[in-house]
N, C-alpha and C positions, 0 to 999 in steps of 0.2 A: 531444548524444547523439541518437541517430538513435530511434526510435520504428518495431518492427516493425509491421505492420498483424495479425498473427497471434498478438500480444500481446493485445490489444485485444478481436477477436475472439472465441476461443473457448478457448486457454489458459488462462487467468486465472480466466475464468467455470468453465470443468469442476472447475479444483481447487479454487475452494470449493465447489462443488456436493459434491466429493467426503470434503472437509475438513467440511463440514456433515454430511452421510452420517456420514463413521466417529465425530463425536461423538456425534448422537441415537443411533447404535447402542450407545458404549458406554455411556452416561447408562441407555437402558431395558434392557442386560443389567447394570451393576450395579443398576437398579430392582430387576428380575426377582430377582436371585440374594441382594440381602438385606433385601427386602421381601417378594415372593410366596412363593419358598421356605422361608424360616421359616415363614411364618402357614401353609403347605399341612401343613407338616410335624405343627406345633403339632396342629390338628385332624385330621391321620389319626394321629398316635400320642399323641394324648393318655390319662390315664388310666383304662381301664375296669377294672369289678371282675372279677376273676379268678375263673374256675372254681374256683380252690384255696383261696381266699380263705375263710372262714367266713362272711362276712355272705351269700356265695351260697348257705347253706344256710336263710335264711328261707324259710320255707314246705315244706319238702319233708318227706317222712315220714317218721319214724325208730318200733327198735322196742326199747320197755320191754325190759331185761333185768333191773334191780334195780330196786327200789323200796321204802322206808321214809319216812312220814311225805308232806313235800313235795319231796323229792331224790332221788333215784339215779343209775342209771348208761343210757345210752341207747346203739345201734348205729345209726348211717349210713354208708352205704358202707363197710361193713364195719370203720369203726373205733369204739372205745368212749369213748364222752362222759359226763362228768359232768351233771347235768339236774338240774332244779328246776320243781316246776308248783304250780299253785295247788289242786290237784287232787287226789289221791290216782290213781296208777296203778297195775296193777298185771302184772307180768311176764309176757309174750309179747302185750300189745297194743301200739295203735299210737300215733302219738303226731307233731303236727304240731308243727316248728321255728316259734317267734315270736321268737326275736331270741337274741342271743349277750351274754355279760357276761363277758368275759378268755376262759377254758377253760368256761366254764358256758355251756347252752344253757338258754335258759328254754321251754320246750311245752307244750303243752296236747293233753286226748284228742283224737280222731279219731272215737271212740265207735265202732269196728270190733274 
């Protein structure tokens, strides 16, 4: 069998060049597609606390509307919460959010 010199030359050499080529290509797009794109995902939609959430409501102001003893009833954004302080308040002050227990807010005054 006869042996072309065009064999030898530069056929043989391009198609593994090329054959080399399409494997690292496909090697670092399946990399890319389920090693970087999970991990990008994970930390741009991981969990942050929600505006709607309760616990977003530490620290913000609310206002006395009932109060007996150390409980009552409080208003934040316009909706009515059950409340407990260590305090005595009393109706139409103010009244800072320290932390949530179920449907219970626990506060303290504001002294305004």
């Amino acid at each position: 069998m006869e042996r072309n010199a065009s064999d030898d030359c530069g056929i043989r050499p391009m198609l593994e060049m090329i054959l080399l080529g399409l494997v690292i290509g496909l090697v670092l797009f399946e990399f890319i597609e389920h090693v970087i794109f999970p991990l990008a995902w994970l930390i741009l939609k991981r969990k942050k606390i929600s505006p709607c959430d309760v616990r977003s409501m530490v620290g913000k102001e609310a206002e006395v509307r009932e109060w007996q003893g150390n409980h009552g009833k409080v208003t934040i954004n316009g909706e009515l919460w059950n409340a407990t302080s260590e305090t005595v308040l009393h109706p139409g002050a103010k009244a800072v959010i320290e932390g949530v227990e179920g449907l219970v807010l626990k506060v303290k005054s504001t002294g305004k």
